[in-house]
C-alpha positions as CSV (number, residue, x, y, z in Angstrom):
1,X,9.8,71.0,-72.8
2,X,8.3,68.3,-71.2
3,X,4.3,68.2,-70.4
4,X,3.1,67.4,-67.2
5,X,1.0,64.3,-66.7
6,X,-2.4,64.7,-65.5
7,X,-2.8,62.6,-61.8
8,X,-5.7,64.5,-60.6
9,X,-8.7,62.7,-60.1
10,X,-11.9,64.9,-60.5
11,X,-13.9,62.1,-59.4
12,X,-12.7,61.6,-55.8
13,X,-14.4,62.2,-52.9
14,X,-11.3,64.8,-51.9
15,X,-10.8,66.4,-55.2
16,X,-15.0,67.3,-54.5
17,X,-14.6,68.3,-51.0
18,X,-11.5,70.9,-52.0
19,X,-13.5,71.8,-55.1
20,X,-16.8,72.8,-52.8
21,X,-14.6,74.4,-50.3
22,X,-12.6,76.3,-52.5
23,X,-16.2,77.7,-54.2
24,X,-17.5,78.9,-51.1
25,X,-14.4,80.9,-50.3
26,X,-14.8,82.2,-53.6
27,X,-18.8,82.8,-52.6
28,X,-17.9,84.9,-49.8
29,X,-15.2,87.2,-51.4
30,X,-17.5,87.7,-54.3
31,X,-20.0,88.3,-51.8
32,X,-18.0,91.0,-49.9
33,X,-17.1,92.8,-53.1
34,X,-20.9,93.1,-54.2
35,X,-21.8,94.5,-50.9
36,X,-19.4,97.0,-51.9
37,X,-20.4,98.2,-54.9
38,X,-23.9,97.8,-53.0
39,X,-22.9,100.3,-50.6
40,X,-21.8,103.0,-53.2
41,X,-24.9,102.2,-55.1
42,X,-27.0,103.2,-52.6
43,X,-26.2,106.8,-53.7
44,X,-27.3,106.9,-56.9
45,X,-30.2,108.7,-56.7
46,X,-28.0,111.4,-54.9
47,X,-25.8,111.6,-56.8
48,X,-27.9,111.3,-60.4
49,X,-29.8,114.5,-59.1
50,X,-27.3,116.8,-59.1
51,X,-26.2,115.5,-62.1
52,X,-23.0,113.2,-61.2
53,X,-21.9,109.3,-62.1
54,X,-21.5,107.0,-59.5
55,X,-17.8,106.6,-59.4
56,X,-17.8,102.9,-60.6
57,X,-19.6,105.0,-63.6
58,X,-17.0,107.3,-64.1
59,X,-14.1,104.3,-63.7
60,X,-16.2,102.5,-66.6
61,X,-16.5,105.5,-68.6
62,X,-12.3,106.7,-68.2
63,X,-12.0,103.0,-69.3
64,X,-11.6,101.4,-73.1
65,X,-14.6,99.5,-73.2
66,X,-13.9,95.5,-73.1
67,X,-10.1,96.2,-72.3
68,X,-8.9,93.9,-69.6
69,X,-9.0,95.1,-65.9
70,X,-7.5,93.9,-62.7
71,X,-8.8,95.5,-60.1
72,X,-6.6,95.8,-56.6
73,X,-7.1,95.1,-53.1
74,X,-11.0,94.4,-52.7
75,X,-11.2,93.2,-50.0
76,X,-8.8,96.3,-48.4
77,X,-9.7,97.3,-44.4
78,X,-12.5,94.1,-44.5
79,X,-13.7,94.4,-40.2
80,X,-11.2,97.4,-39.6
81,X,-14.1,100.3,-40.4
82,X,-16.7,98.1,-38.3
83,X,-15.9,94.5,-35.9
84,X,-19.3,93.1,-37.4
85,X,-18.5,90.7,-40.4
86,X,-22.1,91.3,-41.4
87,X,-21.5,94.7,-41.9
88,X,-18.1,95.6,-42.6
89,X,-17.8,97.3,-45.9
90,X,-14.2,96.6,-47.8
91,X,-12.1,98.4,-50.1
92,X,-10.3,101.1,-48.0
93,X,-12.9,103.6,-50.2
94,X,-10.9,103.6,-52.9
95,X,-11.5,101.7,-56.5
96,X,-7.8,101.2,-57.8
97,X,-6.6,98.8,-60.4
98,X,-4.8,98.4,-64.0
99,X,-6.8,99.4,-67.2
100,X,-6.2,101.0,-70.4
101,X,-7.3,104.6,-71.5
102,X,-7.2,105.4,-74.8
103,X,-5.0,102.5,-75.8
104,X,-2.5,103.2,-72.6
105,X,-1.8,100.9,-69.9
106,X,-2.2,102.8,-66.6
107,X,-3.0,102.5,-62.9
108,X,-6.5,104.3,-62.5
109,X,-7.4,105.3,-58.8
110,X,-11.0,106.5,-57.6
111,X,-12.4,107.8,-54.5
112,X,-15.5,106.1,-53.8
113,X,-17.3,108.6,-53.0
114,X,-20.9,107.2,-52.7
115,X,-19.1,105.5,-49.6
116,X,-19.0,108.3,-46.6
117,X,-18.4,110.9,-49.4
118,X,-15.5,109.4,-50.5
119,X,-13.9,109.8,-46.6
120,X,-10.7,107.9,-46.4
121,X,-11.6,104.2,-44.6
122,X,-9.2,101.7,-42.8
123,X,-6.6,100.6,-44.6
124,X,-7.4,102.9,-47.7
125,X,-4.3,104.5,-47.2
126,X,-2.2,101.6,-47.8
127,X,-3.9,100.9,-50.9
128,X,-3.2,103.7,-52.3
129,X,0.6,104.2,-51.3
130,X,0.8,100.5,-52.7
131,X,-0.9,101.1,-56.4
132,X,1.3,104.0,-56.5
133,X,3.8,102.3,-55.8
134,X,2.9,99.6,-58.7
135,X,2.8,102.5,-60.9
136,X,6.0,103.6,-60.1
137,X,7.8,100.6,-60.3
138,X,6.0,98.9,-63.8
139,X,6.3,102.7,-65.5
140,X,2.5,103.7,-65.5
141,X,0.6,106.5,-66.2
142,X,-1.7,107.6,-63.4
143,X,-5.3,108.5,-63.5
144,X,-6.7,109.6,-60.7
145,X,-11.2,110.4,-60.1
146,X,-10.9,112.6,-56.9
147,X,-14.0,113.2,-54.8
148,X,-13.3,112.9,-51.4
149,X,-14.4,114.1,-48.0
150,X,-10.5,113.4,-46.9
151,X,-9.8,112.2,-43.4
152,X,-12.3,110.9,-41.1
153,X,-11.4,112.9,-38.0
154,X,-13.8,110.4,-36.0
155,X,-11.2,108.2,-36.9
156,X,-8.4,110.6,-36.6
157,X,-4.9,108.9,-36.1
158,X,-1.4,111.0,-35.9
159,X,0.3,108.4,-37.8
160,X,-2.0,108.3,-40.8
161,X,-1.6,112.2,-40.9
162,X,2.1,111.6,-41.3
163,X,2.3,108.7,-43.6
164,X,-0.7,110.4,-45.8
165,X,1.8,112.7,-46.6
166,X,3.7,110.0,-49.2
167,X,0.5,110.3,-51.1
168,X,1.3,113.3,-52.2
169,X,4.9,112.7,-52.3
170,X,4.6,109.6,-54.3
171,X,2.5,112.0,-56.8
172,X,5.8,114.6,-57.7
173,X,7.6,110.9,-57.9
174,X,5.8,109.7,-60.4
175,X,5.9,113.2,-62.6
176,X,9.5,113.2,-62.1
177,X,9.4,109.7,-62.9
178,X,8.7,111.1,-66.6
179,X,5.0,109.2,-65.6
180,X,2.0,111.9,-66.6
181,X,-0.4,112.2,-63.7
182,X,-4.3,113.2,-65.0
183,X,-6.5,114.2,-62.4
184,X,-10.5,114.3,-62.7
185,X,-11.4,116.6,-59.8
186,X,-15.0,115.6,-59.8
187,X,-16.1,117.1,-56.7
188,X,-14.7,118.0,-53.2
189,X,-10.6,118.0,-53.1
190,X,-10.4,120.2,-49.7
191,X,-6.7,120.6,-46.9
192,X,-4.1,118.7,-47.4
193,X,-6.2,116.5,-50.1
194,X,-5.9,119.9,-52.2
195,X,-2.0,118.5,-53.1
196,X,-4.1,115.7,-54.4
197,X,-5.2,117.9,-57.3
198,X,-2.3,120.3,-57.3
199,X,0.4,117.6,-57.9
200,X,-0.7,116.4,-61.1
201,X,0.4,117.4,-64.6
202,X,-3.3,117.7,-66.5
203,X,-5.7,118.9,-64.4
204,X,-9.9,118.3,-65.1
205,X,-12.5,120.3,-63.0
206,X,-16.0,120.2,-63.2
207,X,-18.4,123.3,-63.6
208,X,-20.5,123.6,-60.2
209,X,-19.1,120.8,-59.1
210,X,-14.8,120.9,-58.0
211,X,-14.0,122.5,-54.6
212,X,-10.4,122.6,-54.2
213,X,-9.2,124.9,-51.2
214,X,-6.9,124.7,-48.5
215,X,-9.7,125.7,-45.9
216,X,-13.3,125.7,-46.3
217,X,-15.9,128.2,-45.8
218,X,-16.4,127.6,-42.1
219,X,-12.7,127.0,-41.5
220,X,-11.8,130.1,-42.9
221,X,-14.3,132.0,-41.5
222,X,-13.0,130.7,-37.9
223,X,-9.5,131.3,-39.0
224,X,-9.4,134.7,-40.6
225,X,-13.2,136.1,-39.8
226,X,-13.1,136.2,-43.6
227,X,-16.9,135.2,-45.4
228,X,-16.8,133.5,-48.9
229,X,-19.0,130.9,-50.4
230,X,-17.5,127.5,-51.7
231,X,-17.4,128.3,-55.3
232,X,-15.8,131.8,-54.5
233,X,-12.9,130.2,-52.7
234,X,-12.7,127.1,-54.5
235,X,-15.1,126.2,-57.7
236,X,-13.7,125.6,-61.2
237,X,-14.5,128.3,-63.0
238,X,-12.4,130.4,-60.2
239,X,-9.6,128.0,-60.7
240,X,-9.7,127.6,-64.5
241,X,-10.0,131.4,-65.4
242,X,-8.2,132.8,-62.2
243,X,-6.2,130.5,-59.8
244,X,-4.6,128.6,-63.0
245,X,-4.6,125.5,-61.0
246,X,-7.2,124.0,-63.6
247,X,-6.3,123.2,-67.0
248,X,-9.6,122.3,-68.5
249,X,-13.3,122.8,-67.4
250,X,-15.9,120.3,-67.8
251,X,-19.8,120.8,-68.3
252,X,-20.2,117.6,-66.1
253,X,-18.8,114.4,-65.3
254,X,-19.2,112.5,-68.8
255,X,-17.3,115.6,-70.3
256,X,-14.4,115.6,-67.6
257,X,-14.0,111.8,-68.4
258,X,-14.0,112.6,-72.0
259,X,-11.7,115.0,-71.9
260,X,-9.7,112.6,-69.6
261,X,-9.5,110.5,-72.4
262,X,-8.5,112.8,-74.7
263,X,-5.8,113.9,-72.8
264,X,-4.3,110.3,-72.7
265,X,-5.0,110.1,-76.7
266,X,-2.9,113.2,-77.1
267,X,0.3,111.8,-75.4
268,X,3.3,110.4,-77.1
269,X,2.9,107.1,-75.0
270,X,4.1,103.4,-76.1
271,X,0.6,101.6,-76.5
272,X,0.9,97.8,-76.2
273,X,0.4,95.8,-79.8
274,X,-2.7,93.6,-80.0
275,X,-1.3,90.9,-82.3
276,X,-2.0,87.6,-80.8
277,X,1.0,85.8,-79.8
278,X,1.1,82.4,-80.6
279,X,0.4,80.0,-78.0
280,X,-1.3,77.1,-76.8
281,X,-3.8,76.5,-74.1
282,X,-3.0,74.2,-71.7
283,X,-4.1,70.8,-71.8
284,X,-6.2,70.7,-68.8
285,X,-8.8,72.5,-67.4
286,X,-8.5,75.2,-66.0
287,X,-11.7,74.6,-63.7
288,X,-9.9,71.6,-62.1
289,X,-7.9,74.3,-60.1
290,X,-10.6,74.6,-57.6
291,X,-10.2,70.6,-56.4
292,X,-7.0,70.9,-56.4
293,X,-5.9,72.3,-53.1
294,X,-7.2,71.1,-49.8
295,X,-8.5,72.9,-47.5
296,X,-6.4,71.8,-44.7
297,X,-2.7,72.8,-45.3
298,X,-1.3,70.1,-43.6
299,X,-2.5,67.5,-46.6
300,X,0.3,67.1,-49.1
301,X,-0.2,68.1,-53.0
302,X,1.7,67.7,-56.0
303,X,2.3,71.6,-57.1
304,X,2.8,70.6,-60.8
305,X,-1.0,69.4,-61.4
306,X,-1.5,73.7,-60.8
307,X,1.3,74.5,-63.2
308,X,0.0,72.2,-65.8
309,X,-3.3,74.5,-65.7
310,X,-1.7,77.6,-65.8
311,X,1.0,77.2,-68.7
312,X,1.2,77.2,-72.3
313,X,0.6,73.6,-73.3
314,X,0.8,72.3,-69.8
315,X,4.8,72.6,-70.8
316,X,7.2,72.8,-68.0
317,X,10.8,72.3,-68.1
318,X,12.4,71.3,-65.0
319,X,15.4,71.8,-63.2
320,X,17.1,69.6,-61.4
321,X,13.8,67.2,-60.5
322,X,16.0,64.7,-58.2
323,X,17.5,67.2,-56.2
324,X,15.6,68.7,-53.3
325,X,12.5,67.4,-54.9
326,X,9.9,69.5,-52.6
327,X,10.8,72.3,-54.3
328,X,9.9,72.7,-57.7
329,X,11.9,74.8,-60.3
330,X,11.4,75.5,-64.1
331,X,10.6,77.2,-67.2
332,X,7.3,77.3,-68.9
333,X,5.3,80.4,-71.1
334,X,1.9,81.9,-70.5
335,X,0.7,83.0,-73.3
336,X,3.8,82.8,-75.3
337,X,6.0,85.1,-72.3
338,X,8.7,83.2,-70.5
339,X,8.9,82.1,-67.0
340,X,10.7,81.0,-64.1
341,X,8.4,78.6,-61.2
342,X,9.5,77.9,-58.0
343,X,6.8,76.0,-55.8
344,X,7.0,73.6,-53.2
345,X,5.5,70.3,-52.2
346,X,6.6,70.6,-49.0
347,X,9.1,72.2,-46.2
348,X,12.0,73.9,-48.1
349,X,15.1,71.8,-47.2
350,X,18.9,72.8,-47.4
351,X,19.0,70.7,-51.2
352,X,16.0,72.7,-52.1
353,X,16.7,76.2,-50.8
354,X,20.4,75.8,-52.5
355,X,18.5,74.4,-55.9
356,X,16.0,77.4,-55.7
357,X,19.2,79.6,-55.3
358,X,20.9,78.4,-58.7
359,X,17.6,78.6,-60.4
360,X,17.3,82.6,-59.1
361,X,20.5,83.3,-60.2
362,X,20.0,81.4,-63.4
363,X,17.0,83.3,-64.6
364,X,18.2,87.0,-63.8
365,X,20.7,85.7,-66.2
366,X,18.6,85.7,-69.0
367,X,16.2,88.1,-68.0
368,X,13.3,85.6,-66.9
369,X,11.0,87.1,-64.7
370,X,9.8,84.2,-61.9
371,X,7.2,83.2,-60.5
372,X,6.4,82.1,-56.6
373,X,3.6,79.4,-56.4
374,X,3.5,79.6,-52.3
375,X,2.9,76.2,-50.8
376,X,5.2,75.3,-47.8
377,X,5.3,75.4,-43.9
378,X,8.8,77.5,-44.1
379,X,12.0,76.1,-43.8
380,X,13.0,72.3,-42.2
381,X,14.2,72.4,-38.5
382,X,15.4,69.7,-36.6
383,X,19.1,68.6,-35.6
384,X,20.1,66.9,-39.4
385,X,19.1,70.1,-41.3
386,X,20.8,72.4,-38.7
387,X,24.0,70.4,-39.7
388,X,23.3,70.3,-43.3
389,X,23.5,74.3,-43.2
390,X,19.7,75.3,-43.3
391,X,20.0,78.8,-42.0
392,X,23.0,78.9,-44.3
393,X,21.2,77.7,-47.3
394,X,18.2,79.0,-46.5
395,X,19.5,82.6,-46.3
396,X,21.7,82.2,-49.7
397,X,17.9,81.5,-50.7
398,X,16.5,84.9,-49.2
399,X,19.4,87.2,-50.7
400,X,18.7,85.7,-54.4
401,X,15.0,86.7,-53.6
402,X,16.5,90.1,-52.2
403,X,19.0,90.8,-54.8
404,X,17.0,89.5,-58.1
405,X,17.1,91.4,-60.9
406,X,14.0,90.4,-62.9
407,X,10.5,90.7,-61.7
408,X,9.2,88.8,-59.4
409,X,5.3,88.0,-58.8
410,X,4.2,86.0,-56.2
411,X,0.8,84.3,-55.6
412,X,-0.3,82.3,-52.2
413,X,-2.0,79.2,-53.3
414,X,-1.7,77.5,-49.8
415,X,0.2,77.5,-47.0
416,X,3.2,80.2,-46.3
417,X,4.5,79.9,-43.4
418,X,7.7,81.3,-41.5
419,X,10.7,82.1,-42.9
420,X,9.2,80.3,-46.2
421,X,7.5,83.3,-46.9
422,X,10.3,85.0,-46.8
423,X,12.1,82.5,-49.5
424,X,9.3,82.3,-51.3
425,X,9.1,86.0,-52.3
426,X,6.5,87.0,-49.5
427,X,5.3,90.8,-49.1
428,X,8.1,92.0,-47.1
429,X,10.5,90.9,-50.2
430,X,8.5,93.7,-53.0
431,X,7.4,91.1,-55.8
432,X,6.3,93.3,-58.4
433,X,2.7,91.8,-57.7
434,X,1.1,89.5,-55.0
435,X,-1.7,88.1,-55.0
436,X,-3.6,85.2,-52.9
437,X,-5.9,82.4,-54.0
438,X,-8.8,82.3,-51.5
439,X,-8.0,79.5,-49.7
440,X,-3.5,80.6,-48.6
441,X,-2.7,81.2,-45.2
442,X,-0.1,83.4,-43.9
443,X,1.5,83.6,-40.8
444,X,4.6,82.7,-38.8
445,X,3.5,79.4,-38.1
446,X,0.4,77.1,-37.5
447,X,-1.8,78.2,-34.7
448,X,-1.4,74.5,-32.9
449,X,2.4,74.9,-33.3
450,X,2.7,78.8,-31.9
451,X,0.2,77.7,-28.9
452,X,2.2,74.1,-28.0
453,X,5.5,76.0,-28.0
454,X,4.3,79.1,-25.5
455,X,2.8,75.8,-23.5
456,X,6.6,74.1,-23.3
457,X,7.8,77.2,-22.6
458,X,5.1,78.0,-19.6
459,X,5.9,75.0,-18.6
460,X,9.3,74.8,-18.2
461,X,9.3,78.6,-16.5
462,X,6.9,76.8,-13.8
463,X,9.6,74.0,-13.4
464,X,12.3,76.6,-12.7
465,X,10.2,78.7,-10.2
466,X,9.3,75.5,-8.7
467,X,5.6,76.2,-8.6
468,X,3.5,73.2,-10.4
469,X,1.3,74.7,-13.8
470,X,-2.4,74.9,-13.6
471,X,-3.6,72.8,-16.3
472,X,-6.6,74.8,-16.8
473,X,-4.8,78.3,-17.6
474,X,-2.5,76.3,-19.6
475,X,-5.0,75.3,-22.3
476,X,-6.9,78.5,-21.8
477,X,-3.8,80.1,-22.7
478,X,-2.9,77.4,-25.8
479,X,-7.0,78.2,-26.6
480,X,-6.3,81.9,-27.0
481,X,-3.0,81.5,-29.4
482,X,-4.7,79.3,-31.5
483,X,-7.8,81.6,-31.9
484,X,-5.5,85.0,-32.3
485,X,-3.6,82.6,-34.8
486,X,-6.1,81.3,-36.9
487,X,-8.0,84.3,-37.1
488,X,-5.1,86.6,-38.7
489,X,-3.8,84.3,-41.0
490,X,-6.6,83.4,-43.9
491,X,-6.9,85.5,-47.0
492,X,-10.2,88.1,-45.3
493,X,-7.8,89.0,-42.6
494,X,-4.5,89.4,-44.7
495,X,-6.0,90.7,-47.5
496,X,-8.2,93.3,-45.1
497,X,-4.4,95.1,-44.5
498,X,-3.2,95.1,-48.1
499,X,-0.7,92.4,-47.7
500,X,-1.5,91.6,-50.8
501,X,-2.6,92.8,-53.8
502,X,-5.8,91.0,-54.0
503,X,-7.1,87.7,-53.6
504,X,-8.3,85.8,-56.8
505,X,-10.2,83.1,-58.3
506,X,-7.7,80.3,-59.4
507,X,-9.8,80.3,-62.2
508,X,-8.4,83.1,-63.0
509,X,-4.8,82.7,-62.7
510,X,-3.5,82.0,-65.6
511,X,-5.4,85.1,-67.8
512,X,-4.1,87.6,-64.1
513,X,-0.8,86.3,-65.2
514,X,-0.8,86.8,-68.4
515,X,-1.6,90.7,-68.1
516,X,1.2,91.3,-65.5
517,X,3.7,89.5,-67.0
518,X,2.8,92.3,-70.1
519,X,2.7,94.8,-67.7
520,X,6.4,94.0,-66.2
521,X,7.5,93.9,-69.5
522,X,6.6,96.9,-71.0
523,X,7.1,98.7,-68.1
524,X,11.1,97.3,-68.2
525,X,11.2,98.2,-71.5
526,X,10.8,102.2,-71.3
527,X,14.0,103.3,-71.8
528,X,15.3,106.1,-69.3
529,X,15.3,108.9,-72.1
530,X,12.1,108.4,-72.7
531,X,10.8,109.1,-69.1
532,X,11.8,112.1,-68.8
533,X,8.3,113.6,-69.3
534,X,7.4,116.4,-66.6
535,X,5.2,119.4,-66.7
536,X,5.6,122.5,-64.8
537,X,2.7,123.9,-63.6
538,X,2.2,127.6,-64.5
């Protein structure tokens, strides 16, 4: 492999200005994810008197202590529960990410339940339809910490009643999927959120504590005239002794979570090796990520100054360099596990998109996964490229992204723009995991682009009706694009409607990285016999 040669500067005026930006991005997510856990804090006391964690508590406890961690989606339904940025509380009400329990890798979901009782917020549907999907697709077990207050009928929607429904659907999937399903019912678990608890294959109530019941006391008393108090119709010792829909009863929540645990221990489950691979760091610092990137997407940067900071030895091996040169393919490790890059350092041209092509088709061949470092304004347009085959090229490029075999993980460093995103392994395409550096933009194209194209267009509709433009409703109107623009592409908008799985530190890359590429691995590696685990409920 060759290394890459450092030509950043970290004493230059710009490399300071993207560093200071890129910090108080990182400032402000930090800061939205604290008010968060603020918000839930707030019930402590509440909760603590009648004897119940705080469900970041009971996600700590269901943990291995020290065991790595990515949480998902933070910043999930950001302005959607409330238009005031001051006041908008993020997450979707849901704690969700990728941990291990007693030594197994798994996808561990919690109601947040010190957050509106745990009531569904914006956007906390999608969150959880996508980390079940990421548990589906990389193989893992699923715990879930269920307290919840279920739909906020304030906020009641006919299409989140329907789509809610692959919750539960996605919950038999992954039991038929031969993926065990452990459910902490920790408190309420009421309607249709009943199927919450009832789909899974170990079920955990809590003495005094569970509900779980199709209707509750005042429903059914409206329904049927029938009287019956909450632990008649629902608590866990009726369910445990009588109902059979418990498995195992809990004196309180630090037993449920223990029993949680021991539950995981029990199963005949791969658990990753902790020998160290071998590996070297790479050669420069990581911190010099953050000066890196500008600010301002239009400014050109050399996209191999971040692979250098990300890869083992700052080793990168690539492919045809002379050819297409704005985009960037190669090989390099992270921490000793193989990978494919494609970046760009610029548009995405015909000799680039074909180059990016080859190099998709090349690692599926050996079973590489790759690796999207997103960095361009989409595709080039303009007379020469639409002769050179650019939609022809460039669509070769989006059915290698479609049809690859290997997993794909995609992370928005900058801009990503047009159909670049969609060459560049965007959402829509299902990389395995997506994530965004603080400072990427997404959107169809720049604000001032979107706003001077509906001007030409106005003005040429004027021209044909024959009745002149007026000037000031034309930049009113190029005013308004920009603003609808440039306030849905950053990461706190995107991010706010899970179209990604979280945004990260670049700090942070490399180590992110270096736990999904483990988690795509092993999750490849389960053979099809062995998931064929299910358990039928009595």
């Amino acid at each position: 492999m060759s290394t890459i040669e450092n030509t950043i500067s970290s004493g230059s005026a710009a490399y300071h200005a993207n560093r200071d930006g890129m910090l108080a991005l990182i400032d402000r997510m930090r800061a939205l994810e604290e008010r968060t856990r603020a918000a839930s804090a707030a019930a402590k006391d509440r909760f603590h008197k009648r004897g119940q964690l705080l469900p970041r508590e009971r996600v700590a406890l269901v943990l291995d202590p020290g065991a790595p961690f990515i949480e998902l989606s933070t910043l999930a339904g950001y302005m959607f529960d409330v238009p005031d940025a001051s006041k908008s509380v993020p997450g979707g009400g849901v704690i969700a990410g990728i941990g291990f329990v007693s030594g197994i890798r798994c996808m561990v979901s919690a109601n947040d339940a010190g957050i509106d009782a745990g009531a569904l917020q914006p956007y906390g549907l999608d969150k959880t339809l996508r980390v079940q999907e990421l548990a589906l697709e990389n193989k893992l077990p699923y715990v879930q910490l269920v307290e919840s207050a279920g739909a906020n009928l304030l906020r009641y929607r006919v299409e989140d009643f329907v789509r809610g429904g692959n919750i539960f659907r996605n919950l038999a999937r992954l039991s038929a999927a031969g993926l065990p399903v452990v459910t902490v019912t920790h408190g309420s678990s009421t309607a249709g959120g009943a199927y919450q608890t009832g789909l899974s294959d170990y079920i955990v109530m809590v003495r005094g504590r569970t509900r779980a019941f199709l209707a509750g006391p005042p429903l059914l008393k409206a329904a049927t005239g029938e009287v019956a108090s909450e632990e008649e119709l629902g608590g866990a010792e009726m369910h445990t002794q009588i109902s059979g829909l418990g498995d195992y009863l809990a004196e309180d929540d630090r037993d449920a979570l223990r029993i949680a645990r021991e539950i995981m221990a029990a199963l005949e489950w791969e658990r990753p090796g902790r020998a160290a691979p071998q590996f070297k760091l790479p050669r420069y610092d990581q911190d010099e990520l953050l000066g890196i990137m500008p600010m301002d997407h239009k400014r050109s940067v050399d996209m191999k100054q971040v692979i250098a900071r990300i890869v083992d030895d700052s080793d990168f091996t690539e492919m045809a360099s002379n050819y297409g040169p704005a985009t960037v393919c190669g090989h390099a490790r992270i921490e000793g596990q193989a990978i494919g890059i494609i970046t760009n350092n610029g548009p995405l041209d015909p000799a680039g998109a074909n180059k990016a092509t080859h190099f998709i088709h090349a690692c599926c061949q050996t079973r590489t996964p790759l690796l999207y470092l997103n960095n361009t304004t989409g595709y080039m347009v303009g007379k020469a490229y639409e002769e050179a085959g650019m939609i022809k090229h460039g669509s070769k490029m989006i059915q290698a992204v479609t049809s690859a075999t290997v997993p794909q993980i995609t992370i928005y460093c900058g801009a990503s723009f047009g159909a670049g995103n969609y060459g560049m392994c965007g959402r829509g395409f299902h990389p395995r995991f997506c994530f965004a550096w603080p400072n990427a933009k997404t959107a169809v194209m720049g604000g001032e682009q979107a706003a001077e194209t509906m001007a030409i267009v106005t003005e040429a509709a004027a021209a044909r009706r024959g009745k002149p433009i007026e000037k000031e409703k034309l930049e009113a109107m190029k005013a308004q694009i920009v603003g609808v623009f440039d306030g849905q592409m950053d990461v706190f908008s995107t991010s706010a409607r899970v179209l990604d799985d979280g945004v990260i530190d670049p700090r942070d890359t490399r180590a992110v990285l270096s736990e999904v590429l483990a988690i795509c691995r092993e999750g490849d590696a389960r053979s099809p016999q062995r998931m064929q685990f299910s358990v039928a409920r009595p």
